[in-house]
Structures are given as structure tokens and as C-alpha cells.
N, C-alpha and C positions, 0 to 999 in steps of 0.2 A: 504494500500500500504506500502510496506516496502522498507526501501531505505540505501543500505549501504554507507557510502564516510568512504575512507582512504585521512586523510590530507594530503595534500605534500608540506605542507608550517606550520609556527608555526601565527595564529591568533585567534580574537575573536571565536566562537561556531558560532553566528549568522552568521557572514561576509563569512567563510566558508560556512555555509549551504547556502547561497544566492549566491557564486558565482557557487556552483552546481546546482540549483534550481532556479535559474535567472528568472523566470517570478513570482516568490512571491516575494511579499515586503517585507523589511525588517519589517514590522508592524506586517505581518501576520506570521512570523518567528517569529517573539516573541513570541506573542497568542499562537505559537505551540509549543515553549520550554515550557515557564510557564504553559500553560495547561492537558499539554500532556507530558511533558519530553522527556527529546533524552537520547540515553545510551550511554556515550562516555568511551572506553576501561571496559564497564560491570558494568559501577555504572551512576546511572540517576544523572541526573544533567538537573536542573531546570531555570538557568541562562544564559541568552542569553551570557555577557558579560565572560563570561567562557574561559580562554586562551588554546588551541588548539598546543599541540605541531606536529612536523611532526611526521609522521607514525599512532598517534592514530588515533581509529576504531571510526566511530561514526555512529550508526544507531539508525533510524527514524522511527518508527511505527506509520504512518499517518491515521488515521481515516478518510476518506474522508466523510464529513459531507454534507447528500444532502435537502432540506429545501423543503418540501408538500410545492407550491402557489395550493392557492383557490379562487375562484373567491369572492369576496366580495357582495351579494348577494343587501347588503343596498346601494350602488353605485349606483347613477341614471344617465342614461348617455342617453343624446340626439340620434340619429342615421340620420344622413344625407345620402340620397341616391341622 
């Protein structure tokens, strides 16, 4: 998923991406800068705490990570009917 935001205020990288993206945590916003980078006006930056002026471009190239469950086979579980 790719995600543009144009600032329109001057703050942190993270606190901007979180008030566009309001349902990730500021936690998992981190994980996403440090891991992944955000490209803010064309050069990556790695640092949540990154100052954010108005008008810079900052986009997201999110990887949406989906995790195989398997049933665990060694699991012994009761069965009540």
C-alpha cells in the first residue's frame, strides 16, 4: 500500500503519520519508520522523531505483512458436546 500525506503543520514524522493513520499506534509507527523507512521530500529517513516542516511530501511504502496461523497439531484439547 502506498500512502502519500502532504504536512500542513510543522511536527514530529511519527505524530504526523499517526494523526493521518489514526488507528496504528504510535508503536507500530515506529516499527514502520525504522524498518521500512518513509521518504520524506525524496530522501528516506529512518527516524520517527524526524521534524516535519509544512508542505513536505512524505510517503509510505507499506508492506502489508500477513502471518500463515496453523493449527498446532501437538495441542490436545478436550471436546465437550
Amino acid at each position: 500500500m502506498k500512502i502519500k500525506i502532504i504536512a500542513t503543520r510543522q511536527n514530529r514524522l511519527d505524530k504526523i503519520i499517526q494523526s493521518q493513520l489514526y488507528k496504528l499506534t504510535r508503536n507500530k509507527i515506529e516499527h514502520l519508520i525504522k524498518s521500512q523507512g518513509v521518504i520524506v521530500n525524496n530522501i528516506k529517513i529512518q527516524k520517527p522523531a524526524h521534524k516535519i516542516k509544512k508542505g513536505d511530501i512524505i510517503l509510505i511504502d507499506w508492506n502489508l505483512e500477513t502471518h500463515d496461523l496453523k493449527p498446532n497439531p501437538n495441542i490436545k484439547l478436550d471436546i465437550i458436546f
